[in-house]
Z-matrix of the N, CA and C atoms (Angstrom, degrees):
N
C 1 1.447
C 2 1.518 1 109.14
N 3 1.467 2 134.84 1 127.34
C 4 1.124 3 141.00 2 -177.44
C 5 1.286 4 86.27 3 -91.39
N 6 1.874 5 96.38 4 137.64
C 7 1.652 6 123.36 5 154.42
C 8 1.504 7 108.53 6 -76.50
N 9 1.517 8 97.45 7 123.47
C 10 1.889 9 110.39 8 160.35
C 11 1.343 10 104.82 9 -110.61
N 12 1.807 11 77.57 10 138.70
C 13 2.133 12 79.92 11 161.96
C 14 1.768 13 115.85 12 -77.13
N 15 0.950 14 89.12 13 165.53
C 16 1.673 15 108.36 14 -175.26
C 17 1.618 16 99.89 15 -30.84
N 18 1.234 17 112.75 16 -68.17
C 19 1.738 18 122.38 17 176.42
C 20 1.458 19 128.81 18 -27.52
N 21 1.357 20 91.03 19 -32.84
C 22 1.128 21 98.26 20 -177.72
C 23 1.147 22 133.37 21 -123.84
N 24 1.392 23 115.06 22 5.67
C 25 1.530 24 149.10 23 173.10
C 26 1.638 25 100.77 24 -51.40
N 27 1.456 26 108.97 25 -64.66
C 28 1.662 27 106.83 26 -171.32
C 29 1.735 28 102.90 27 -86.52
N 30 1.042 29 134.60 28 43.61
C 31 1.164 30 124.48 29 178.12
C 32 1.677 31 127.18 30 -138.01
N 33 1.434 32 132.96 31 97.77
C 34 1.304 33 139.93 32 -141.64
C 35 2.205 34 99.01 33 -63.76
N 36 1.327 35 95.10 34 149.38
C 37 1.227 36 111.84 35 172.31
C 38 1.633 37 109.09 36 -49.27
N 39 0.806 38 132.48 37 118.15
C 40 1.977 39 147.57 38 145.97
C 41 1.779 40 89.35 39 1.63
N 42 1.185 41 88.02 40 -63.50
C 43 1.768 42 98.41 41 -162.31
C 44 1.372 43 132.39 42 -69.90
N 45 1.402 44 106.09 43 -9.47
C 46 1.144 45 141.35 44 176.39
C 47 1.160 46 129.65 45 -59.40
N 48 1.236 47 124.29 46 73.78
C 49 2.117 48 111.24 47 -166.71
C 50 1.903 49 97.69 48 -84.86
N 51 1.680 50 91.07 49 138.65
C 52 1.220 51 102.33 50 159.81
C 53 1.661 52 128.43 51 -45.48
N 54 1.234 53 119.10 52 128.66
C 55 1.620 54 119.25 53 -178.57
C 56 1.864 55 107.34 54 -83.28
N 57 1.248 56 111.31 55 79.40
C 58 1.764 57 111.74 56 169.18
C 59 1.138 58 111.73 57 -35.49
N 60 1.372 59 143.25 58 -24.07
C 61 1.543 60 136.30 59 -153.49
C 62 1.473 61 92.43 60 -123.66
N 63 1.174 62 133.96 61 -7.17
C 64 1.698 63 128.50 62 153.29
C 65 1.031 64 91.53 63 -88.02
N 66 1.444 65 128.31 64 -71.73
C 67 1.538 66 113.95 65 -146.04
C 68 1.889 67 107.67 66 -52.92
N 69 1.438 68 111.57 67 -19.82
C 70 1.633 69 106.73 68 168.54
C 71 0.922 70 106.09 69 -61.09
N 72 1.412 71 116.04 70 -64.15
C 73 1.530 72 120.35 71 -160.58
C 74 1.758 73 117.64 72 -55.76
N 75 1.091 74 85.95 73 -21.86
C 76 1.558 75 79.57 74 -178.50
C 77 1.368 76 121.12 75 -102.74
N 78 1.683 77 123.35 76 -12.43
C 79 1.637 78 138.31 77 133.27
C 80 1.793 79 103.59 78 -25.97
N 81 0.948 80 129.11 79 -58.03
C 82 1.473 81 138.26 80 -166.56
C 83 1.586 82 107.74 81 -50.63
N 84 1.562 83 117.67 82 -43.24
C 85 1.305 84 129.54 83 179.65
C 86 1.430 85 126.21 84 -129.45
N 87 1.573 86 99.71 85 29.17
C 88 1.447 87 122.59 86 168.70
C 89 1.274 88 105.28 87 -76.77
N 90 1.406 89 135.38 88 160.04
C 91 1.312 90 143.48 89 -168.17
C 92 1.732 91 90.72 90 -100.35
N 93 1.469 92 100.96 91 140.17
C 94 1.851 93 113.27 92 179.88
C 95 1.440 94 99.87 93 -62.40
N 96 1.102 95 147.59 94 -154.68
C 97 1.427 96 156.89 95 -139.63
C 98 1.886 97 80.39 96 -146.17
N 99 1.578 98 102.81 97 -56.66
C 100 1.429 99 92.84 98 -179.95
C 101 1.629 100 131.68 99 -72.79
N 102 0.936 101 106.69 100 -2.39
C 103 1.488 102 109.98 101 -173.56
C 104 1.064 103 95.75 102 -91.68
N 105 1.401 104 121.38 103 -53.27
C 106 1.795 105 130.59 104 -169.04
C 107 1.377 106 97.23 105 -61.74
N 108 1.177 107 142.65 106 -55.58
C 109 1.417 108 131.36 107 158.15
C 110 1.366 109 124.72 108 -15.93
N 111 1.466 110 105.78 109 -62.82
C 112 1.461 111 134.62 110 -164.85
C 113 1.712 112 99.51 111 -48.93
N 114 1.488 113 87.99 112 -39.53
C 115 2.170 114 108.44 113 -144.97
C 116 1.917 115 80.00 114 -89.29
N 117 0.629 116 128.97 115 -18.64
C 118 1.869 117 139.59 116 -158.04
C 119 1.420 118 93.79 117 -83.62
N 120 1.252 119 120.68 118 -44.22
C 121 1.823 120 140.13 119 -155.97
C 122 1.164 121 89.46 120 -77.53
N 123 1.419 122 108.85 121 -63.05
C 124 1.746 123 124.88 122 -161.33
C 125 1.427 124 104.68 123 -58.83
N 126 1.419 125 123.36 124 -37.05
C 127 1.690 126 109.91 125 -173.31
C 128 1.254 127 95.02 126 -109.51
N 129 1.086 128 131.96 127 9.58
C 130 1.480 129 136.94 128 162.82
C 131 1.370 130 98.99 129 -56.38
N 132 2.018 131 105.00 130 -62.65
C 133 1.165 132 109.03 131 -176.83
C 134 1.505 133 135.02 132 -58.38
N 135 1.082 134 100.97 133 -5.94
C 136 1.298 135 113.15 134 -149.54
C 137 2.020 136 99.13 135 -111.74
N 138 1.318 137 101.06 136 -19.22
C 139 1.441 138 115.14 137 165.65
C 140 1.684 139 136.34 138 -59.31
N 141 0.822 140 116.36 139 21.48
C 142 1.781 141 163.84 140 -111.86
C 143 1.695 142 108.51 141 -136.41
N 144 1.136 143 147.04 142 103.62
C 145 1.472 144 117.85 143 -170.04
C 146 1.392 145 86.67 144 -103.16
N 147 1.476 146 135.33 145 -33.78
C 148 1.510 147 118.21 146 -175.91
C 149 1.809 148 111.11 147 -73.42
N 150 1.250 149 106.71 148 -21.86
C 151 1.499 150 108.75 149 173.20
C 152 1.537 151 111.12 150 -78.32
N 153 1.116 152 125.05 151 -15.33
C 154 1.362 153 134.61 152 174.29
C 155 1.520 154 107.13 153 -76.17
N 156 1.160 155 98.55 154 -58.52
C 157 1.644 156 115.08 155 -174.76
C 158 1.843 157 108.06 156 -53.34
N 159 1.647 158 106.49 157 -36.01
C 160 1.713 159 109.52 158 -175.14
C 161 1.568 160 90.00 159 -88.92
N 162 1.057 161 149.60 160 8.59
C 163 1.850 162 166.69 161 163.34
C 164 1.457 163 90.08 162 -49.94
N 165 1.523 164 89.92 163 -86.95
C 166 1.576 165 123.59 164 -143.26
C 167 2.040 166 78.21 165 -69.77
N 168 0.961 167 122.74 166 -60.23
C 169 1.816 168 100.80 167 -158.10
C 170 1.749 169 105.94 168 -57.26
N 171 1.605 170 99.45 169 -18.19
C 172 1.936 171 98.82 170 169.66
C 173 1.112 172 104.70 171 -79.15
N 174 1.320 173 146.08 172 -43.45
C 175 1.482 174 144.89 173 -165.57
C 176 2.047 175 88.72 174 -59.35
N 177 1.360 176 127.80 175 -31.41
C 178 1.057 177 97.51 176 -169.04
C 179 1.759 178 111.62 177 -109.42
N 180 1.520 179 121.49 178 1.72
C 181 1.164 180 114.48 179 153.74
C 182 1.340 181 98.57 180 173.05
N 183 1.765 182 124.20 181 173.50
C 184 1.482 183 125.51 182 -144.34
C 185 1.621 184 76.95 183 -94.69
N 186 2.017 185 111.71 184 155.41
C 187 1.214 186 117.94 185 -166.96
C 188 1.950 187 88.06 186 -149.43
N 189 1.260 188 87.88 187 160.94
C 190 1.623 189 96.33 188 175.34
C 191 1.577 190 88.26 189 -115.63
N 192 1.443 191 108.57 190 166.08
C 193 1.286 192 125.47 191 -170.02
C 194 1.517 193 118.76 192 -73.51
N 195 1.390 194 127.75 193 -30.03
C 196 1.431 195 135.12 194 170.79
C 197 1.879 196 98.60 195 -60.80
N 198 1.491 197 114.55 196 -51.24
C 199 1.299 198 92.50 197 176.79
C 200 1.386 199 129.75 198 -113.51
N 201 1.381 200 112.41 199 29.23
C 202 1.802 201 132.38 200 148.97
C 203 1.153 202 104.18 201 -53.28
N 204 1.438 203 98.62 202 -65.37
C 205 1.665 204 119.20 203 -175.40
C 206 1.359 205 128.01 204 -34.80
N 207 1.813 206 117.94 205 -45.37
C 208 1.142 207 138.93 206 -164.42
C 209 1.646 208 83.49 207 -105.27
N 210 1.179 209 159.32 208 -12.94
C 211 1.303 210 128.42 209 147.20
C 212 1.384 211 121.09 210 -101.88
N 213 1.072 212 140.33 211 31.11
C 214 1.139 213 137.64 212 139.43
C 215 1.647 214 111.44 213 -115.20
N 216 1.155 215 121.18 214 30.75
C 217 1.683 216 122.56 215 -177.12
C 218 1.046 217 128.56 216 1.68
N 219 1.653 218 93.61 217 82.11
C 220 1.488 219 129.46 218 -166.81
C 221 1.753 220 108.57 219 -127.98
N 222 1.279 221 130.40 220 155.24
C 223 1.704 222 114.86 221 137.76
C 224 1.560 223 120.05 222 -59.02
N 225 1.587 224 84.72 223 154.32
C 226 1.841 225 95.97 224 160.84
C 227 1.117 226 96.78 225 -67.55
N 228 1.124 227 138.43 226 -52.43
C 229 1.534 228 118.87 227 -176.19
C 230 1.695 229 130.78 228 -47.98
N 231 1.327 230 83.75 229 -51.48
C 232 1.346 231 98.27 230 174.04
C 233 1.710 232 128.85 231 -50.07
N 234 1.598 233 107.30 232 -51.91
C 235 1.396 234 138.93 233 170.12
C 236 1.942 235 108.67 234 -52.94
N 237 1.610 236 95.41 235 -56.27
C 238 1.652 237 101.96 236 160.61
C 239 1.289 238 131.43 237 -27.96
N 240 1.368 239 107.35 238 -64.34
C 241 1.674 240 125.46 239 168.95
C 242 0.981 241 106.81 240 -48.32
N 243 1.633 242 133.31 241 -63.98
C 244 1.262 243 147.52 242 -161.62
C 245 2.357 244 95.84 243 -46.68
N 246 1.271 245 76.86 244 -86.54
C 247 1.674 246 98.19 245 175.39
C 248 1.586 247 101.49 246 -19.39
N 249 1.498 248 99.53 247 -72.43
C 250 1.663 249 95.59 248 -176.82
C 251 1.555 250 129.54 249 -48.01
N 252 1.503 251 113.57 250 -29.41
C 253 1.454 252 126.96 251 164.71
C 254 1.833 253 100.76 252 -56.07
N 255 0.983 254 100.67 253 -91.95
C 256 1.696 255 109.85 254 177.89
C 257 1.627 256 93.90 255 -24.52
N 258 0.944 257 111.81 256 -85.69
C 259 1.773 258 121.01 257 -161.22
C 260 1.862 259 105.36 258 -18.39
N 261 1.131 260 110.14 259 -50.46
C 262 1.267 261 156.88 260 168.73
C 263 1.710 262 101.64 261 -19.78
N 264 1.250 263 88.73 262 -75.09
C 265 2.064 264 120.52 263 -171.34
C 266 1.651 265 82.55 264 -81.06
N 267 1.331 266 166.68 265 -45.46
C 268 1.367 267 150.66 266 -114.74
C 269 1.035 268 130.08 267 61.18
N 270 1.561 269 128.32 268 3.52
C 271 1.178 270 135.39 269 -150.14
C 272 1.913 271 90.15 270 -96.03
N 273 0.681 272 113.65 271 -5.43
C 274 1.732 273 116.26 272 175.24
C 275 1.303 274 115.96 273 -154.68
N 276 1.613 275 119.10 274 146.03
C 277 1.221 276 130.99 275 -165.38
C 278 1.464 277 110.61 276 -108.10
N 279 1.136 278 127.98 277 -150.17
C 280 1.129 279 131.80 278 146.23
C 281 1.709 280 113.55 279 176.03
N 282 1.781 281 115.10 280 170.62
C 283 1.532 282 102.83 281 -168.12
C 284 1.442 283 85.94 282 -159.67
N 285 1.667 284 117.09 283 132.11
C 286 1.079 285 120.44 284 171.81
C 287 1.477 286 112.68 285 -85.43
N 288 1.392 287 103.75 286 163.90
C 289 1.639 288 106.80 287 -177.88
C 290 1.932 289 87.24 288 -165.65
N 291 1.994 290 82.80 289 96.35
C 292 1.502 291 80.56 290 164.18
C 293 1.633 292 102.71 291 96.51
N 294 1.358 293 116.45 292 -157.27
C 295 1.682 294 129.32 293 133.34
C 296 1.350 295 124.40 294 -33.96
N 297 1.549 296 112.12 295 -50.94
C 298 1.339 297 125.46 296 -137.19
C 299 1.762 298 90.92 297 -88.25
N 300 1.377 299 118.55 298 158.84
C 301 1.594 300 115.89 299 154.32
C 302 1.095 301 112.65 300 -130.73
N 303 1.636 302 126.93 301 147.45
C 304 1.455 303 154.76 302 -163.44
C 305 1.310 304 89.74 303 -99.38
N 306 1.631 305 127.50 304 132.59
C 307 1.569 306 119.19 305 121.62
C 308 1.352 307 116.60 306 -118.41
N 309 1.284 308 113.32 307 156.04
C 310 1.399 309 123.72 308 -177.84
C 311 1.826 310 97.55 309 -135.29
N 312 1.295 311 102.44 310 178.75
C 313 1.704 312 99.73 311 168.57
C 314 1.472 313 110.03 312 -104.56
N 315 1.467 314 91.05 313 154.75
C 316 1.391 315 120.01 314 -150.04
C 317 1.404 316 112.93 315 -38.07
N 318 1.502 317 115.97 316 -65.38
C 319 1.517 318 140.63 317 167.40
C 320 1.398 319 122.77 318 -134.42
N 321 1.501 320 101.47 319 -174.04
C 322 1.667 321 95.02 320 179.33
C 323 1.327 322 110.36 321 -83.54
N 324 1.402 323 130.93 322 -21.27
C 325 1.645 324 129.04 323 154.59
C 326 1.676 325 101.50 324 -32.32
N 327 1.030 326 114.40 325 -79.60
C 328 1.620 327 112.11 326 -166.52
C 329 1.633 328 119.17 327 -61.21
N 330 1.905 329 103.45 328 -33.58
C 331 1.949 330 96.16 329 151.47
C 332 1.378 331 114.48 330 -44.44
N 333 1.734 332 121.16 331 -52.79
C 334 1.176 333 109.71 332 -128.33
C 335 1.902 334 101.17 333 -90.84
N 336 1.590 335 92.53 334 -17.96
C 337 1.498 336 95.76 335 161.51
C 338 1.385 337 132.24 336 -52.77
N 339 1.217 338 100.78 337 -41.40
C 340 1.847 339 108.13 338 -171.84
C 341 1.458 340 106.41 339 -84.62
N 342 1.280 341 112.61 340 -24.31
C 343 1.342 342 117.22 341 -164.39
C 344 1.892 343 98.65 342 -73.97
N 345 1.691 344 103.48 343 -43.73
C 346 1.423 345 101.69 344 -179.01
C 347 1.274 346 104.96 345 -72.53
N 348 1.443 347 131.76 346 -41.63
C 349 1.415 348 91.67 347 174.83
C 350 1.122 349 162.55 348 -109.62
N 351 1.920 350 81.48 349 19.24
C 352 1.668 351 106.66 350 146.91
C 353 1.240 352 118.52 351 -45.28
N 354 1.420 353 138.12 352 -41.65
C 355 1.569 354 136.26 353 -167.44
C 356 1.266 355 81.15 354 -117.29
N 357 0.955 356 159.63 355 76.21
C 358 1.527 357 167.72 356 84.67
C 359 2.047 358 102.31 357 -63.49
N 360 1.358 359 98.91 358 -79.67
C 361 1.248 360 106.39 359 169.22
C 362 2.153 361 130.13 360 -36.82
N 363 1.511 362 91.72 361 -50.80
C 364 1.417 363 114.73 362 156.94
C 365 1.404 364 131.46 363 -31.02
N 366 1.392 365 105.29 364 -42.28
C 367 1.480 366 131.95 365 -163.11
C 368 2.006 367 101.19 366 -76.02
N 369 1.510 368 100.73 367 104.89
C 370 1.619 369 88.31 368 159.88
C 371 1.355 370 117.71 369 -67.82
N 372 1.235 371 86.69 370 156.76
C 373 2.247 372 93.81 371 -177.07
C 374 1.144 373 112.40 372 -128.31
């Protein structure tokens, strides 16, 4: 394996002709400009350590906001905002019962996200 300097690390060989029939093929399952946007927002949102933190106490069962609040030692107010951001993206649901309101997360897409990269993170390297 030849060592490149940095400069020249991202930069294709002289000799090198572009492949037209990859570069299609791979247009086909390139992300739109809008989606990648879309997907940009979403872990934007998600970039958050107190929104992470009200995540993980949903990843482990549906909570109303007085006691979200009191386990992640936060305000209801505070926690409110939070929710409404998420609520926002889909990343959390919610279901009244009564007075009171439930949120949980949205689906198992949005479990199964946090969950991987909880044990993503987990992982010695």
């Amino acid at each position: 394996m030849q060592n490149l300097n940095p400069a020249e690390a991202d930069q294709c060989d002289v000799q090198h002709p572009v492949n037209l029939n990859h570069i299609r093929s791979l247009h086909r399952d390139l992300l739109s400009v809008e989606k990648s946007q879309r997907m940009a927002e979403f872990f934007s949102l998600l970039g958050d350590a107190n929104r992470l933190r009200i995540l993980s106490a949903l990843a482990v069962q549906e909570l109303c906001v007085c006691d979200l609040a009191a386990a992640v030692k936060m305000s209801e107010s505070a926690v409110s905002h939070q929710l409404r951001a998420l609520r926002s993206m889909r990343i959390v649901g919610y279901r009244k019962q009564g007075r009171n309101v439930f949120y949980s997360l949205k689906d198992h897409h949005v479990f199964n996200l946090y969950r991987e990269v909880a044990e993503h993170l987990d992982e010695e390297e």
